[in-house]
N, CA, C and O of each residue as an XYZ file, in Angstrom:
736
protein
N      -0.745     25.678     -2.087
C      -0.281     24.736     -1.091
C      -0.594     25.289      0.298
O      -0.523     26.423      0.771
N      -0.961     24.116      0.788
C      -1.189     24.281      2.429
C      -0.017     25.197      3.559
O       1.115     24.783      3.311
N       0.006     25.987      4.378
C       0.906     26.217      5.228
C       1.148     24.662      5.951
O       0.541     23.608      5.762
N       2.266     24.985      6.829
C       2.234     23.731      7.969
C       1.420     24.018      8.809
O       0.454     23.280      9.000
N       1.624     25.248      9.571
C       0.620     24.891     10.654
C      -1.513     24.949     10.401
O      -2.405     24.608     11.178
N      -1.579     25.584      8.863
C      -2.757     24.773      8.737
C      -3.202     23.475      8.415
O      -4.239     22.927      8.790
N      -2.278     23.022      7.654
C      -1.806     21.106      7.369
C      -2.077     20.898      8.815
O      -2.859     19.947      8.834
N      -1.813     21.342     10.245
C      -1.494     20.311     10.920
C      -3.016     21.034     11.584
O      -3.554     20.017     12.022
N      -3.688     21.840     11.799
C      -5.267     22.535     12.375
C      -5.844     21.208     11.525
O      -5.989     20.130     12.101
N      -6.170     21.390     10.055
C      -6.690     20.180      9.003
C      -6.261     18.852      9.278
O      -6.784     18.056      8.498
N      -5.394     18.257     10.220
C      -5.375     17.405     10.205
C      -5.781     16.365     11.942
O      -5.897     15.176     12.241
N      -5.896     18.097     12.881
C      -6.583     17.568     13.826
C      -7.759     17.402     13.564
O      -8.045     16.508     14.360
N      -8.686     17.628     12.995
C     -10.122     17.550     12.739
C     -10.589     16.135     11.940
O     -11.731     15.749     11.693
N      -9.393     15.551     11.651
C      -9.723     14.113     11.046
C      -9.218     13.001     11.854
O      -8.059     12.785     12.208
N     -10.818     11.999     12.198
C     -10.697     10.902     12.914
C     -10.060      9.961     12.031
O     -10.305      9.740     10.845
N      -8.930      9.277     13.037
C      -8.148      7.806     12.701
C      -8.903      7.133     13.503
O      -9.040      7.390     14.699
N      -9.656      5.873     12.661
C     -10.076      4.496     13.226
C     -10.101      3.204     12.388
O      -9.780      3.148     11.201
N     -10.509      2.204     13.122
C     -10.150      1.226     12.202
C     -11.491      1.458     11.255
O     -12.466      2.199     11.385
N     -11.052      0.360     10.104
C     -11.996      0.502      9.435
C     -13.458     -0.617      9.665
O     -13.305     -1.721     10.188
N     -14.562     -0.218      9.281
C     -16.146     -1.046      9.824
C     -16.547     -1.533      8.152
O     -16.207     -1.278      6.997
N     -17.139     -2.072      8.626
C     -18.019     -2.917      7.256
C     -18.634     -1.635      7.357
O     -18.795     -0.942      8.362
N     -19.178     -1.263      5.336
C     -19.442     -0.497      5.145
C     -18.820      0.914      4.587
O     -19.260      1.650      3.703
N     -17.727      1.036      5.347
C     -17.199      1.540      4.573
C     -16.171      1.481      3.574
O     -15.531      2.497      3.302
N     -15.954      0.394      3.008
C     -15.822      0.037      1.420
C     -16.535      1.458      0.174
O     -15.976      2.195     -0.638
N     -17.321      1.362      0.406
C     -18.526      2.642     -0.186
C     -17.780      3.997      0.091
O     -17.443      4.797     -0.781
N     -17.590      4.120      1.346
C     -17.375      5.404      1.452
C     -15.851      5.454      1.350
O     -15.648      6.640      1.611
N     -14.651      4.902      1.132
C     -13.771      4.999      0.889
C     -13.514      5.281     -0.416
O     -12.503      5.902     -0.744
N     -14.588      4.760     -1.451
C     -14.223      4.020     -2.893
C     -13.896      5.494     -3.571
O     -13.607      5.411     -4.764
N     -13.893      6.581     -3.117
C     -13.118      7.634     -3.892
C     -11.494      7.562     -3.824
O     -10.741      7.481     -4.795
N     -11.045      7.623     -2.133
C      -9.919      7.924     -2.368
C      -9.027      6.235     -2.654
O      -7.808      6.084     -2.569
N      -9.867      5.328     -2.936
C      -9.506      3.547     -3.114
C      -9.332      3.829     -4.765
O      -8.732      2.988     -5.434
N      -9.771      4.801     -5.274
C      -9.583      4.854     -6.646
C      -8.791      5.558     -7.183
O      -8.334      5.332     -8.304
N      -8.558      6.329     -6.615
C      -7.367      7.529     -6.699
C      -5.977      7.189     -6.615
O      -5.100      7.435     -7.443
N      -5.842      6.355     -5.072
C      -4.711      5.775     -4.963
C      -4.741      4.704     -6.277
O      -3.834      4.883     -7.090
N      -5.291      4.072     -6.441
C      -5.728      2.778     -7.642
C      -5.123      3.778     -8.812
O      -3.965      3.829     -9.228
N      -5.939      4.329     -9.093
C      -5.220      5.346    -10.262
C      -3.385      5.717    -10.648
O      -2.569      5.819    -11.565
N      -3.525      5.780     -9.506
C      -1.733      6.636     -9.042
C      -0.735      4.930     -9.652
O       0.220      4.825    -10.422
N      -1.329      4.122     -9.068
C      -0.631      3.009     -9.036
C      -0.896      2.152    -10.155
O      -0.122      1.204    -10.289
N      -1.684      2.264    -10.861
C      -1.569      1.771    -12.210
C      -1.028      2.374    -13.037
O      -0.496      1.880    -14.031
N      -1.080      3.599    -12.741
C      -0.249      4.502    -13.853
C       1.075      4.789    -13.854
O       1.641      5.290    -14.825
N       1.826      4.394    -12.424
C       2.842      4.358    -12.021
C       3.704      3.174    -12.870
O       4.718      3.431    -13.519
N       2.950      1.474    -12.706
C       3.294      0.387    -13.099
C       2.747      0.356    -14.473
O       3.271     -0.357    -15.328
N       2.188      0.757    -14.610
C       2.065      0.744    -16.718
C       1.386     -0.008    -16.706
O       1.431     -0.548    -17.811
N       0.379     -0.664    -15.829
C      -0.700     -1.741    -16.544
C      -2.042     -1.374    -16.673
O      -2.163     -0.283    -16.115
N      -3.245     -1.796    -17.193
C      -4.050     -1.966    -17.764
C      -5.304     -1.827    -16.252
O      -5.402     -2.583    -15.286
N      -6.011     -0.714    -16.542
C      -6.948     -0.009    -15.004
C      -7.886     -0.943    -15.282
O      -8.526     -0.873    -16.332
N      -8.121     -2.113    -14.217
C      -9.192     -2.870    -13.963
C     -10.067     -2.800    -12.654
O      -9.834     -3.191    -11.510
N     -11.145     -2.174    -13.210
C     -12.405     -2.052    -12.336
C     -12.649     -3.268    -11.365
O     -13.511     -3.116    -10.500
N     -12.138     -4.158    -11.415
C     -11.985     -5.757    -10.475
C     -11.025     -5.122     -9.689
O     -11.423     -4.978     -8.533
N      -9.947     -4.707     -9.888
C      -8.863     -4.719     -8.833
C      -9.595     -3.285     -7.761
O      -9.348     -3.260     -6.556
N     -10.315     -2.392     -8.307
C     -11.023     -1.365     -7.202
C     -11.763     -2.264     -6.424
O     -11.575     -2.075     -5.222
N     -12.291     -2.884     -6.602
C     -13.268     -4.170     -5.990
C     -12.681     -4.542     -4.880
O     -12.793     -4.265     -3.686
N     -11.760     -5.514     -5.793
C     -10.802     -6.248     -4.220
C     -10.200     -5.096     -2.944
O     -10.175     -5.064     -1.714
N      -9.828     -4.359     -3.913
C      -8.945     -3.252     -2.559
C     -10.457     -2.638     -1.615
O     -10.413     -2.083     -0.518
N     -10.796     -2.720     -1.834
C     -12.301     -2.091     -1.638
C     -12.443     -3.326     -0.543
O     -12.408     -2.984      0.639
N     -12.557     -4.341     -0.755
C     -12.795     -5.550      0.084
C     -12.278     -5.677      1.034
O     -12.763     -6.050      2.102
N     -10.810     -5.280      0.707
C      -9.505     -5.598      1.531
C      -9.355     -4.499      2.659
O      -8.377     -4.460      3.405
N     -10.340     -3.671      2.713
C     -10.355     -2.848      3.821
C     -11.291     -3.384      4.818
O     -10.879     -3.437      5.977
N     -12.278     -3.720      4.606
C     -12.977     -4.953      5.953
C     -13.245     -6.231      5.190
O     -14.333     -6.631      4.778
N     -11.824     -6.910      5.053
C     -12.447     -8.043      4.499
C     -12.091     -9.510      5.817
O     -11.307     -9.026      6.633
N     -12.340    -10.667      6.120
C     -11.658    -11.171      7.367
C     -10.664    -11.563      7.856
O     -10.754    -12.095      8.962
N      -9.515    -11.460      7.290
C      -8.112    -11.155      7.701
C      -7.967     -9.560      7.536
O      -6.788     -9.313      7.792
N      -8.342     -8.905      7.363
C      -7.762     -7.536      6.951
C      -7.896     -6.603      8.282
O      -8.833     -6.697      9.075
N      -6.981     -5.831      8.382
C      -6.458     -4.751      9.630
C      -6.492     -3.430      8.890
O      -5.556     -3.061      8.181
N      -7.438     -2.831      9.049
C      -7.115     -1.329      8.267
C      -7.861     -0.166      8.584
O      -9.083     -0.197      8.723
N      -7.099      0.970      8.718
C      -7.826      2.345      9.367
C      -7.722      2.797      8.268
O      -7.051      2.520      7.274
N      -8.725      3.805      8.624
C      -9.135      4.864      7.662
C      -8.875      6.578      8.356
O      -8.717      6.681      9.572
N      -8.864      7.273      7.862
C      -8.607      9.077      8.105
C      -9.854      9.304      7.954
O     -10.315      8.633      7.030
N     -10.535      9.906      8.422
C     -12.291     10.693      8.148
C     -12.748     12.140      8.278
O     -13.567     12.432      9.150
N     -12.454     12.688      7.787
C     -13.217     14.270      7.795
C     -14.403     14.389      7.510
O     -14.623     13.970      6.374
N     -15.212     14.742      7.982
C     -16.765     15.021      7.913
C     -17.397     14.264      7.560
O     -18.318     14.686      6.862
N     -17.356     13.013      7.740
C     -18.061     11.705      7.146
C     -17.551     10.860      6.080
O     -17.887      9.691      5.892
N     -16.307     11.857      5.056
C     -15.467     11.624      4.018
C     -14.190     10.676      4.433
O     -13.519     10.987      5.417
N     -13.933      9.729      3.800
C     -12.968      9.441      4.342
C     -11.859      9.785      3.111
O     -12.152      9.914      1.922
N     -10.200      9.926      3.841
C      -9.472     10.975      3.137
C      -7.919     10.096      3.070
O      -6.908     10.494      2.492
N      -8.076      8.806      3.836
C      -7.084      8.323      3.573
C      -7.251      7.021      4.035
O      -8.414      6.729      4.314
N      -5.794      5.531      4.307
C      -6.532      4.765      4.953
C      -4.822      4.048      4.629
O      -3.901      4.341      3.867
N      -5.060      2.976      5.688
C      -4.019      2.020      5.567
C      -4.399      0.650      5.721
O      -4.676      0.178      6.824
N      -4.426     -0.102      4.500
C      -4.964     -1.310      4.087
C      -3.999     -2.558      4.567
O      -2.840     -2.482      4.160
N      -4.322     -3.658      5.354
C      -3.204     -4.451      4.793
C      -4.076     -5.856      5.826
O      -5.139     -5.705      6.428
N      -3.406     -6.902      5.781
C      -3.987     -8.095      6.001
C      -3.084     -8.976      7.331
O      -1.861     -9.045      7.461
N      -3.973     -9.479      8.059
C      -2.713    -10.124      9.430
C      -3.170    -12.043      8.973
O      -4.166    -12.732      8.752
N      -1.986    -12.143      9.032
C      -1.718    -14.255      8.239
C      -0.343    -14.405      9.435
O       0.348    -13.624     10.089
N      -0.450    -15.872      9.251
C       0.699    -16.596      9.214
C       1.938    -16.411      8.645
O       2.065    -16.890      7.518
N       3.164    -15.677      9.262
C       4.117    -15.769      7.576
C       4.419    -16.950      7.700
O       4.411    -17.799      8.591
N       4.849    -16.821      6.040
C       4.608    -18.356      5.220
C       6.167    -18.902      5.293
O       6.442    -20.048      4.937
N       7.094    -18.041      5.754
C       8.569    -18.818      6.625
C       8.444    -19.219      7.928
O       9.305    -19.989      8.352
N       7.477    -18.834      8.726
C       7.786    -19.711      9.881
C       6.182    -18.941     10.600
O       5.959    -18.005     11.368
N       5.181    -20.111      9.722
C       3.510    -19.654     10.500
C       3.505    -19.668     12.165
O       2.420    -19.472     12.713
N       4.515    -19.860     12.865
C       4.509    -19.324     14.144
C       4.281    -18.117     14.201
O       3.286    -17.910     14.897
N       4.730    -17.208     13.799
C       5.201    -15.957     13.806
C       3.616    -15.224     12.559
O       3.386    -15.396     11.362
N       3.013    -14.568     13.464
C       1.815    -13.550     13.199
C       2.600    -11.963     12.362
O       3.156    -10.962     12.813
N       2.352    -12.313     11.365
C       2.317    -11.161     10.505
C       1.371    -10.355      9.886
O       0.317    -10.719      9.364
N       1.926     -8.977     10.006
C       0.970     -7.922      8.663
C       1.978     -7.226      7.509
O       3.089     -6.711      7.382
N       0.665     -7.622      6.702
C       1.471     -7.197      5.162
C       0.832     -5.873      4.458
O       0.389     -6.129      3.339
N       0.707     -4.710      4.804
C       0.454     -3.306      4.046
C      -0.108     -3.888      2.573
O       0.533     -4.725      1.937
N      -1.251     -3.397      2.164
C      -1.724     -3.635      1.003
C      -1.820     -2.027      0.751
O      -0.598     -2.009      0.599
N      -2.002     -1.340      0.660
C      -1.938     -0.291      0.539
C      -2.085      0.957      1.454
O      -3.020      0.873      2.250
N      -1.320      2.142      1.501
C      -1.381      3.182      2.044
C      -1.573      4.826      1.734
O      -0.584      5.559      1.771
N      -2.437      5.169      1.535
C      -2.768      6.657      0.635
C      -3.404      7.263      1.391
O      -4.345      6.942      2.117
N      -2.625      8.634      1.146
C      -3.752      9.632      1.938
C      -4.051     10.687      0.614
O      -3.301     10.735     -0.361
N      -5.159     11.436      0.748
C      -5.480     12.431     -0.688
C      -4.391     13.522     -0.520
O      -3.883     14.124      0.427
N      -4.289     13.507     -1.598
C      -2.988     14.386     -1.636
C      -3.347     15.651     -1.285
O      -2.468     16.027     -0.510
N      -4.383     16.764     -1.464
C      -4.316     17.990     -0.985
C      -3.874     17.702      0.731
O      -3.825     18.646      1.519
N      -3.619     16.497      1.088
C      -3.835     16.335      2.778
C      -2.421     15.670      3.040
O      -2.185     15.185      4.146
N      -1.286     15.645      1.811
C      -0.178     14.701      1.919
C       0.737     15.421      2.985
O       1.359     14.619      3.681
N       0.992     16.950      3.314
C       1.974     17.544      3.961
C       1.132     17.839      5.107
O       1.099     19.052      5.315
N       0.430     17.145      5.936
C       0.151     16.861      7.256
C       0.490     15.889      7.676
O       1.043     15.069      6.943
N       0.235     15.602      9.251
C       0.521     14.522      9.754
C      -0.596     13.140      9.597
O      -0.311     12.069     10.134
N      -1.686     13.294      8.919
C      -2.420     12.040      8.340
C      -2.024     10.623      8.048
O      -2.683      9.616      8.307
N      -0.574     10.711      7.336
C      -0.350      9.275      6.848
C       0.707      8.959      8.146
O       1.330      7.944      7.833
N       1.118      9.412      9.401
C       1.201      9.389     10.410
C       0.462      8.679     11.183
O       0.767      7.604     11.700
N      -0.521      9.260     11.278
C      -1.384      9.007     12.702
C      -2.097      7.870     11.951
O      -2.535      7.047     12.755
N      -2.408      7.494     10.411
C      -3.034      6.100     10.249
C      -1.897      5.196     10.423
O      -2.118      4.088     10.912
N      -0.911      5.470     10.144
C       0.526      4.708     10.588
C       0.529      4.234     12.358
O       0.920      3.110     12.670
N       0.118      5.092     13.266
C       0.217      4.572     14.593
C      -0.816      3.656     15.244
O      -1.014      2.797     16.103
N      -1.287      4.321     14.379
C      -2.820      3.659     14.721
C      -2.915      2.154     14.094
O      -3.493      1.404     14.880
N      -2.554      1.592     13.038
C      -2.279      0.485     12.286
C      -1.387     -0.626     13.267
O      -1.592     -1.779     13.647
N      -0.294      0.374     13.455
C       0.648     -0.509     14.677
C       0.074     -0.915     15.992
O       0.478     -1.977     16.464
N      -0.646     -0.349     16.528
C      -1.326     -0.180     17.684
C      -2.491     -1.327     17.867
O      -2.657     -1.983     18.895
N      -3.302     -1.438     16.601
C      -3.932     -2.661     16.127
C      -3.318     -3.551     15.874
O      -3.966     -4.575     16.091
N      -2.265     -3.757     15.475
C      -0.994     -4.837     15.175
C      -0.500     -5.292     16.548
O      -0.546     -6.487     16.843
N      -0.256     -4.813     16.990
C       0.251     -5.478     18.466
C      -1.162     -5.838     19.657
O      -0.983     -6.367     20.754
N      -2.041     -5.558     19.304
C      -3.208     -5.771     20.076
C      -3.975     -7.028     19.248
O      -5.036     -7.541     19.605
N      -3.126     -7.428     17.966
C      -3.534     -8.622     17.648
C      -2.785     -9.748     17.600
O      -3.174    -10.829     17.159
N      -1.361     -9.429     18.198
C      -0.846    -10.083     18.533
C       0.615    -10.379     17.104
O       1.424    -11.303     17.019
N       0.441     -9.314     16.318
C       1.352     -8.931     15.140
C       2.495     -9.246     15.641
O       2.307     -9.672     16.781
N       3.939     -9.253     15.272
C       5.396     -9.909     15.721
C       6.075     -9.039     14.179
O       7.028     -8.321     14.479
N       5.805     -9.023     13.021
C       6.852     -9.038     12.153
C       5.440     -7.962     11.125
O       4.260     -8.230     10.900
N       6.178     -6.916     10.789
C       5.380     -5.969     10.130
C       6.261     -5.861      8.541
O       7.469     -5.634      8.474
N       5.368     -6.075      7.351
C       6.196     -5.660      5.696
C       5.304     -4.943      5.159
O       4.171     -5.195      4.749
N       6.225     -3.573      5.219
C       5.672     -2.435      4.187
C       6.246     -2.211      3.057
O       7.227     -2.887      2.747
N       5.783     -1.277      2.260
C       6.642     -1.345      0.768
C       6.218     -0.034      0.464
O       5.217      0.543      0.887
N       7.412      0.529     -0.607
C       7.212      1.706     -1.331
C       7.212      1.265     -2.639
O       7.832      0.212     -2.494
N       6.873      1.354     -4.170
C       6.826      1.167     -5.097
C       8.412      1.444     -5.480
O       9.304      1.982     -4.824
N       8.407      0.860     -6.810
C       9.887      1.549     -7.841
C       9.572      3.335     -7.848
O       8.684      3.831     -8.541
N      10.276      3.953     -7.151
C      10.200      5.270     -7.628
C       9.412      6.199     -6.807
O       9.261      7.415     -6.934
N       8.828      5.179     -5.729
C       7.982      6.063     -4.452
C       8.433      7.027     -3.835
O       9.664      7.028     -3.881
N       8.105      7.674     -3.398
C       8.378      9.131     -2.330
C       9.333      8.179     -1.660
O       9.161      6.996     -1.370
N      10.435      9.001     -1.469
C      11.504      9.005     -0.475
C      11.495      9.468      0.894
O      12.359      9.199      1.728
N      10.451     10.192      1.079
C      10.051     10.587      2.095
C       9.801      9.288      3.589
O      10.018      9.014      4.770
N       9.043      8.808      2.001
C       8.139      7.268      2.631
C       9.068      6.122      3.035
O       8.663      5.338      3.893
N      10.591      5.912      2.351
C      11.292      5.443      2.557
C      12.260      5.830      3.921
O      12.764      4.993      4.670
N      12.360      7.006      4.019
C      13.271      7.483      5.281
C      12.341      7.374      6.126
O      12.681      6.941      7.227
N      11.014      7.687      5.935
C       9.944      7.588      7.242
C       9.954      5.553      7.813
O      10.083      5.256      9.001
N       9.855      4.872      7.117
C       9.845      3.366      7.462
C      11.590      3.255      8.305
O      11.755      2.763      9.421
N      12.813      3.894      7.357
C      13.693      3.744      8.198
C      13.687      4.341      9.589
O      14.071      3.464     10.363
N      13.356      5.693     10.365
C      13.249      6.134     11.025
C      12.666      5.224     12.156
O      13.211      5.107     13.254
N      11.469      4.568     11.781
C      10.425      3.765     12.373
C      11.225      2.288     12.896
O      10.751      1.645     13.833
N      12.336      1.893     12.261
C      13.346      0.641     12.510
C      13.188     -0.510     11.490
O      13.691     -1.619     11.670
N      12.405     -0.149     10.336
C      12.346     -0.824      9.326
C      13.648     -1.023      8.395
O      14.330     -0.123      7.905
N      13.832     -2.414      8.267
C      14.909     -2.425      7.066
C      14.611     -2.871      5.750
O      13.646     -3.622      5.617
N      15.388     -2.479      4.586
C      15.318     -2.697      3.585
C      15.126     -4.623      3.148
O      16.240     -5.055      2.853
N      14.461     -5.297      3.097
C      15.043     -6.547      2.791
C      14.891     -7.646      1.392
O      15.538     -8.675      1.199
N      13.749     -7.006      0.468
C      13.689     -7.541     -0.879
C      13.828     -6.390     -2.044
O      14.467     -5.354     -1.863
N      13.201     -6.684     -3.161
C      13.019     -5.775     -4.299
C      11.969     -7.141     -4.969
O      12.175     -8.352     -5.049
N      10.870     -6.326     -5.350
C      10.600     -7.046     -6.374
C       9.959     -6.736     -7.580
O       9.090     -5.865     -7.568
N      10.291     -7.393     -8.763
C      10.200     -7.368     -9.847
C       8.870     -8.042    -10.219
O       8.303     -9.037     -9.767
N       8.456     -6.872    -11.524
C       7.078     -7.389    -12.185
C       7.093     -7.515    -13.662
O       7.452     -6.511    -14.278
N       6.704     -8.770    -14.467
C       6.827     -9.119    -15.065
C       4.894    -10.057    -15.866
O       4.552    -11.176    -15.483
N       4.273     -9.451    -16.625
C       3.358    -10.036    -17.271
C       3.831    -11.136    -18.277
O       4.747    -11.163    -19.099
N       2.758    -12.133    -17.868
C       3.453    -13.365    -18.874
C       2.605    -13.711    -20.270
O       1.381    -13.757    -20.387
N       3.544    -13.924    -21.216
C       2.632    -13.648    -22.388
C       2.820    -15.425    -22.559
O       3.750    -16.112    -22.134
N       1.591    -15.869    -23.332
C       1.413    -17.343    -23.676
C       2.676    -18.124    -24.015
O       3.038    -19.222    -23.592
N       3.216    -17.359    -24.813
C       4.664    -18.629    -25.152
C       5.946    -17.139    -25.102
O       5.858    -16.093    -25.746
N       6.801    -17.451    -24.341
C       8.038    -16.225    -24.343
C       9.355    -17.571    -24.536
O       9.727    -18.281    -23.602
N       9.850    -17.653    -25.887
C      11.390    -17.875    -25.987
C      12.592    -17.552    -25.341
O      13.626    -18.190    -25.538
N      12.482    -16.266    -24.316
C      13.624    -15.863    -23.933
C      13.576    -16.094    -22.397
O      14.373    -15.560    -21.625
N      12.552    -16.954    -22.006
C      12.201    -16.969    -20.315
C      13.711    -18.143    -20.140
O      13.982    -19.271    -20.551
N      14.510    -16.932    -19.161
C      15.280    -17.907    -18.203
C      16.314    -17.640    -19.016
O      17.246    -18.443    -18.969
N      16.440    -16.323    -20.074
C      17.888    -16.642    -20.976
C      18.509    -14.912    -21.064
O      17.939    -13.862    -21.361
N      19.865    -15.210    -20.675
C      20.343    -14.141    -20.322
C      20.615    -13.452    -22.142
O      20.805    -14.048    -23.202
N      20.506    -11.819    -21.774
C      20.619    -11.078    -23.477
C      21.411    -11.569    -23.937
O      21.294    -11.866    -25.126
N      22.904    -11.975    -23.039
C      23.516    -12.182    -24.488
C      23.090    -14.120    -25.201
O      23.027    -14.564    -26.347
N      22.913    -14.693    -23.984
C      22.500    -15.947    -24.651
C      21.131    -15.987    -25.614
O      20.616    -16.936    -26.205
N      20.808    -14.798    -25.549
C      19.073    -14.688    -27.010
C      19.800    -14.225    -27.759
O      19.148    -14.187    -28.802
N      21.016    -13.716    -28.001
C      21.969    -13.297    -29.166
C      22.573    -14.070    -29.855
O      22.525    -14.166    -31.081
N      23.270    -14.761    -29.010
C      23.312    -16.316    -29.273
C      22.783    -17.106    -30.022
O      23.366    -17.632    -30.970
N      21.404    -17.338    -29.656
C      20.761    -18.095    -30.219
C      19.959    -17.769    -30.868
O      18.976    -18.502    -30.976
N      20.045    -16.030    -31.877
C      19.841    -15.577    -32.639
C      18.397    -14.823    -32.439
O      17.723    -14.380    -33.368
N      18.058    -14.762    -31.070
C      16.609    -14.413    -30.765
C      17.024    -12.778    -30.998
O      18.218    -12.479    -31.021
N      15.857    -11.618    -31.188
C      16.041    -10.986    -30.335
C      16.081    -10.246    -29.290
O      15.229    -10.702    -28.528
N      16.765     -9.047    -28.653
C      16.851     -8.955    -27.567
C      16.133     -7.996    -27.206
O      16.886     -7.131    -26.758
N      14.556     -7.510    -27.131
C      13.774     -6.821    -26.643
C      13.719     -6.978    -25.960
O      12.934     -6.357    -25.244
């Protein structure tokens, strides 16, 4: 493991900017890594389509997103998209699609400075209402860091794959007991 104060020498030497067409390519290591982390986290099924899209979603034409760069490498990045929110399209929002930095680089200030830098583009586009997210079970770190920042807690959400015909959609355990289903 890194000291701090070389974490933080290693982490002056890496440019925060937004991200350019093109580099889709040069991201697609650490776009897969994080991809990795997060499928394996949620238990589903690693689809080479979903590297694609995230891949896209870093210069795609709604999308707002910097990248971290060391020597031409890029080492981290903060993905996310600026819309209308869909409660009141007055109001210019960004929604975090993803945020990873490579982990030998996690105990620097990296996922920082793509953090200021993200905001900084957000209000120069005229952003109003910012939603980030930590996964079920994410670094806590990441959670006290959004509170710190004046973020509040305000959903949870739940994931659920839908299989062709499910009997128990909409029925509480004990009512599939009930009705003799059972309760997997």
């Amino acid at each position: 493991m890194i000291g701090c104060g070389a974490a933080l020498a290693i982490a002056k030497m890496v440019l925060i900017r937004r991200a350019i067409p093109g580099d889709e390519e040069k991201a697609l290591p650490a776009i897969l890594e994080f991809y990795t982390e997060y499928v394996e986290h949620l238990k589903i099924p690693f689809c080479s389509d979903g590297v694609k899209a995230l891949s896209k979603a870093l210069t795609g034409p709604q999308s707002l997103s910097v990248v971290a760069e060391q020597n031409g490498v890029i080492i981290g990045f903060l993905a996310g998209v600026v819309l209308p929110w869909y409660i009141n399209p007055e109001i210019i929002a960004f929604e975090e699609a993803a945020w990873f930095v490579e982990k030998i680089h996690r105990d620097s200030s990296i996922g920082a400075r793509l953090y200021r830098e993200s905001m900084k583009l957000c209000r120069e586009a005229g952003v109003k209402l910012v939603f980030c997210g930590v996964y079920s079970g994410g670094p806590e770190a990441l959670k006290m860091f959004y509170e710190r920042n004046g973020y509040r807690e305000v959903e949870t959400r739940w994931l659920k794959f839908l299989q062709p015909e499910d009997p128990h959609d909409g029925q509480s355990p004990e009512t599939r007991s009930i009705n003799g289903a059972s309760t997997c």
